[in-house]
N, C-alpha and C positions, 0 to 999 in steps of 0.2 A: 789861277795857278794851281795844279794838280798835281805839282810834285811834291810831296811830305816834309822830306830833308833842306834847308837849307844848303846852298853854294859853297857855304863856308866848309860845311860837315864832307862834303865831297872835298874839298882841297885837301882840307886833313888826310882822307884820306889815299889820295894819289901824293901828297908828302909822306905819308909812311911806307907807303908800296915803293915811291923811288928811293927811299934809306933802305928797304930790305935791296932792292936792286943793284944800288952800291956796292952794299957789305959783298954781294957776291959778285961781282966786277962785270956789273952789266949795265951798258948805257941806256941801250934799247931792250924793250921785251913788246913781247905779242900777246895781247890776254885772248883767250877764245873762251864763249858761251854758244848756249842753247837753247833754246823755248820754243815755239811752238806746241804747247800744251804739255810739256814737262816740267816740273821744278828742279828735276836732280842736279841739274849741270849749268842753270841761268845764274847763279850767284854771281861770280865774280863780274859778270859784266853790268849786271843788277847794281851790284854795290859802287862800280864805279863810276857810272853814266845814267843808272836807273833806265836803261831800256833792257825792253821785253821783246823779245821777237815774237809777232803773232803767230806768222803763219808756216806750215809744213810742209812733208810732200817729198815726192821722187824728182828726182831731175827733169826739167825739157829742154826746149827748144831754146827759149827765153830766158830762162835763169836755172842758178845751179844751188845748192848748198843751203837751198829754205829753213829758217830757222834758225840757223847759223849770224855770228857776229863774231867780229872783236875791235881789239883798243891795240892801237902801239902807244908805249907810254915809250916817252922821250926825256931826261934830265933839262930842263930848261924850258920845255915846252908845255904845253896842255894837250892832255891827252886828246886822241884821233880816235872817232868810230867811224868803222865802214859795218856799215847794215844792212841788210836784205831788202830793207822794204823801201817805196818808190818818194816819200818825204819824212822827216824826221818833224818829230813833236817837240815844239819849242818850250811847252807850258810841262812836259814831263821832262825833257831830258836836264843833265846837268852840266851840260859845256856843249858848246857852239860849233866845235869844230869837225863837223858830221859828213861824210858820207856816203851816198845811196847808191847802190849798185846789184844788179840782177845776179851778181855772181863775187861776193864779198871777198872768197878767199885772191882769186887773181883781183879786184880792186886791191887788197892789202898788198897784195906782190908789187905790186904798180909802185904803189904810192913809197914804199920800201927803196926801189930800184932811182925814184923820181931823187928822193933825200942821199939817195948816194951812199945809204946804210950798207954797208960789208961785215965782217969776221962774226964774231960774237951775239948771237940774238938771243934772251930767254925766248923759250916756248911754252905756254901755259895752255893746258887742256888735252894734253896722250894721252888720260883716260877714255876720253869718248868722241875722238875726232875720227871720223871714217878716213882710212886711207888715201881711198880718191881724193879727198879736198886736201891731206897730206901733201901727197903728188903735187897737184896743181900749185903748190906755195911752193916746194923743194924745187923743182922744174922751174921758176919763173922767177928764184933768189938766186940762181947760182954762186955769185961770191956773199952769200951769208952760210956761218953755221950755227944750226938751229941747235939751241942745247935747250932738251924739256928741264923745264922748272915750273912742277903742275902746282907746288905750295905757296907761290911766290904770293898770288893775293890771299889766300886762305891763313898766310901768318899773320899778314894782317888784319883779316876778319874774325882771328881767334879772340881779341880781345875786341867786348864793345864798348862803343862810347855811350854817354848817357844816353843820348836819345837812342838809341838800339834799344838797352837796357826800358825805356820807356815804352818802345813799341813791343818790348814781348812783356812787360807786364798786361797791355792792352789784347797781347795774343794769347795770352795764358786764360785772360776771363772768357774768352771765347773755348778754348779748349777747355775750360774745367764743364764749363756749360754742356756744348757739343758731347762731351763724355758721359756728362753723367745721364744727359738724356736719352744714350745709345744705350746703356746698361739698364737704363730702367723702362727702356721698351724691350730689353729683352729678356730680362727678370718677369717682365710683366705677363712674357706668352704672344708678344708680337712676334711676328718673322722675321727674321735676321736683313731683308730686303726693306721690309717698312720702316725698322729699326734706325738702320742705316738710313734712311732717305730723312726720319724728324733731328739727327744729329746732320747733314749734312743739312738741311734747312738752315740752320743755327749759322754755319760756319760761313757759308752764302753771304745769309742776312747782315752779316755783321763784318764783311769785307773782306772775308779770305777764299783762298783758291783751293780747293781736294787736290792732293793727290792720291788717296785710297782711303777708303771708311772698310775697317775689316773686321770682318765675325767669322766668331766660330762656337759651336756646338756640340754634345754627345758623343759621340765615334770618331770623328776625326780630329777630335781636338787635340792632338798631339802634331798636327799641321797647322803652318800659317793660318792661310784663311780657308772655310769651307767649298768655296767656288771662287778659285783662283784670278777669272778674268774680270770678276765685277769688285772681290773682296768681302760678296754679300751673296746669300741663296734666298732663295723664297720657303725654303724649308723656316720651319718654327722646333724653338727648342721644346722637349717633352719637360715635365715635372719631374726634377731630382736630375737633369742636366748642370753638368756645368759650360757655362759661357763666358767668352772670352768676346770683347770690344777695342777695338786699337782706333784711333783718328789720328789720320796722316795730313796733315795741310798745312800751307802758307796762310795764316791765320791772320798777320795783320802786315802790310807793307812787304810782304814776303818774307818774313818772318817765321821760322817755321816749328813746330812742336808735333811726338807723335805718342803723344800719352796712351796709356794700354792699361787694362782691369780685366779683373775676371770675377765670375760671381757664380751662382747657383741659383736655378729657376725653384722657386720653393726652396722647404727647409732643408740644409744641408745636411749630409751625413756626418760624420766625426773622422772621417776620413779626406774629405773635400775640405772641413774646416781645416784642420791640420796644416794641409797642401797650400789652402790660399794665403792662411797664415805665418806660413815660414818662406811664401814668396814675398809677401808686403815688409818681415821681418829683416826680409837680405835686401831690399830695397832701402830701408829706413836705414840702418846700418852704414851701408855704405856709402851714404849720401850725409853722415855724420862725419866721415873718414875726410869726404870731399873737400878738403879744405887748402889753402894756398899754401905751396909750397909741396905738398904731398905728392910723392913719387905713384904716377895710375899703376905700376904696374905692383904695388907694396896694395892697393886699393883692390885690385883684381885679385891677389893672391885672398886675400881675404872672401873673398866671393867663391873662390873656388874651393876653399876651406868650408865653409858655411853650407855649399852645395854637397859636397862629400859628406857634411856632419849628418845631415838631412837622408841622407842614401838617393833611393828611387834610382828611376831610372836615364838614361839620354835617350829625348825622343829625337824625333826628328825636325822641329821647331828648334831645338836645342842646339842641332851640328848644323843647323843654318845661319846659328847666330851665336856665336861663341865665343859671346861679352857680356860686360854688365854694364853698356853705355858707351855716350861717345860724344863727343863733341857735333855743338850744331848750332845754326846760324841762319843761313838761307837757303839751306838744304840739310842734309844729315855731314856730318863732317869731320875729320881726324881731330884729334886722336880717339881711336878707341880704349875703351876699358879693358882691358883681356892679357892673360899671360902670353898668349898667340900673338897679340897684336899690337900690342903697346911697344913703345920702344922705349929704353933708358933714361930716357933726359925728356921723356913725357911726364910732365909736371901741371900740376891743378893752378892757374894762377886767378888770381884776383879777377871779376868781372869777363871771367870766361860764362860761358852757359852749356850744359852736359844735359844730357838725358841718361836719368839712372835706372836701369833695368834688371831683370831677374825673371828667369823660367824655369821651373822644377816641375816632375813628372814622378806619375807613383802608376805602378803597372796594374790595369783593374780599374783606376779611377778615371785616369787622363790626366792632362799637366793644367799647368797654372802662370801667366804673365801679368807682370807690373811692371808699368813705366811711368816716373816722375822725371818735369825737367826743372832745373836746378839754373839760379842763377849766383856763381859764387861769389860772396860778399865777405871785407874785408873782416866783419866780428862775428858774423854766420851768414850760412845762405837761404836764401830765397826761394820757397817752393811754390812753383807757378804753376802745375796743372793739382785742384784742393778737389779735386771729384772722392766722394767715398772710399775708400777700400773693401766696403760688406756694403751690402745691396739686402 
């Protein structure tokens, strides 16, 4: 048996997702996912069924919508997957009641139309459903209306259960590892591509999936990564560099973490120390705030205080990401931390998991990020990526 989670942990969870379903007066809902070498968008179907979809691709002749799944969750029933691919795996998935079809979104239409479902459907997944596979479900439900409801499993995956909670403390040793080893090949005067490749070793070996290993160096460190399409260059940082290391990955059971540091090739100036030090400072701070019960947006205010106390400048790393964290799970996930982005009744509760982050930029030097992920604990929280902060 190859599946991680218990049967029982899955019931649990499709009993919470149908009380969120309830409350908002839905019998039926539709979950959609994604895979095929992504992680951003596989969670929810991840979490309810544990399939992955392997494979990817344009349309033909034979099948449509590669990589593509979903679940109709039904009030009295066990959940239904229709999946892309041509038999389902008995020894991974977590219920029985599966579907294979070369063209998922009309199987769903089908099997919709079969059960005699009409009015009212959640829809889960308007973020990243291409239209055409839209069409083909709208066209093929006539007496359904589809009302999007993208949070409907993500409410429930805001809070984990223990074993979550156990599989990112097993995800966190691989990220502390994975980190510190990418800092200290680049501290060291390796190139940002080797760098990358001995922490992307790490996270392999030890059961997780990449979604990006990213550096950056010198002059452009006021942007993400140095060389956009890899997240890595073959360029080496010079002496008196500052460097920046980020790991992005599904660390253990798809679990995910993207811990971030920055450091100094050689000895630092007083101007670099400064920078990396009142980033790690608004890091540590607000991940003290991070407590149950606290309003993110009373949390953000204080990050934005703390960044204004500091001065410098806003780079452009900075207007791409204009928070200090966010909720995460099985991908990167709501709520964020930010005055922009938070909303009112976004609240820190018990046995959530954030990543706490923080980017400051001084003009003449370059900027600086740190990211810690946090798991919040009822008498304090738990810091799971422990890589250095100074190099």
């Amino acid at each position: 048996m190859l599946r991680y989670f218990p049967v029982e942990e899955y019931q649990d969870r499709w009993s919470r997702t149908l009380a969120i379903m309830e409350a908002q007066g839905f019998e039926t809902a539709v979950v959609f996912g994604r895979g095929g070498g992504t992680t951003d968008n596989c969670g929810d179907i991840l979490y309810l069924t544990n399939h992955y979809s392997v494979s990817g691709g344009t349309d033909s002749l034979i099948w449509s919508a590669r990589s593509f799944s979903g679940v109709i969750l039904r009030k009295g029933h066990e959940p239904e997957l229709h999946m892309d691919e041509p038999e389902p795996r008995a020894d991974l998935l977590s219920l029985t009641n599966v579907h294979c079809d070369n063209h998922p979104f009309l199987s769903i239409a089908k099997a919709l139309r079969d059960k005699d479902i009409t009015g009212r459907v959640a829809f889960c997944g308007s973020q990243f459903l291409p239209v055409k596979y839209y069409q083909q479900l709208v066209e093929n439900t006539p007496d359904i209306e589809w009302v999007v409801c993208d949070d409907l499993v993500r409410r429930a995956r805001a809070i984990k259960s223990p074993r979550e909670l156990d599989c990112y403390r097993m995800a966190g040793e691989s990220a502390t590892e994975a980190m510190t080893v990418l800092m200290q090949e680049l501290v060291a005067g390796r190139s940002e591509r080797e760098a990358a490749g001995e922490a992307a070793r790490i996270v392999v070996r030890r059961g997780g999936r990449i979604q990006a290993i990213g550096a950056n160096h010198g002059a452009t460190m006021d942007y993400d990564y140095r060389f956009p399409l890899t997240g890595s260059s073959a360029d080496t940082p010079a002496l008196g560099d500052l460097v920046r290391g980020t790991v992005h990955a599904a660390f253990w059971q798809g679990y995910y973490l993207d811990p971030g540091r920055t450091a100094v090739r050689g000895p630092a100036s007083p101007e670099q120390t400064r920078l990396m030090e009142a980033t790690v400072d608004i890091v540590q701070r607000l991940t003290d705030m991070m407590r149950p019960g606290t309003r993110l947006l009373d949390v953000a205010a204080e990050g934005d205080r703390l960044t204004s106390e500091f001065g410098g400048e806003v780079s452009p790393i900075m207007k791409n990401f204009p928070f200090f964290g966010h909720g995460i799970g099985l991908s990167f996930e709501q709520p964020r931390i930010s005055t922009v982005m938070s909303l009112p009744d976004d609240i820190v509760r018990e046995n959530m998991v954030f990543g706490v982050e923080a980017f400051l930029s001084t003009a003449g030097i370059g900027s600086a990020f740190v990211e810690d992920i946090i798991i919040i604990g009822q008498d304090q929280n738990e810091v799971l990526t422990k890589s250095p902060y100074f190099y």
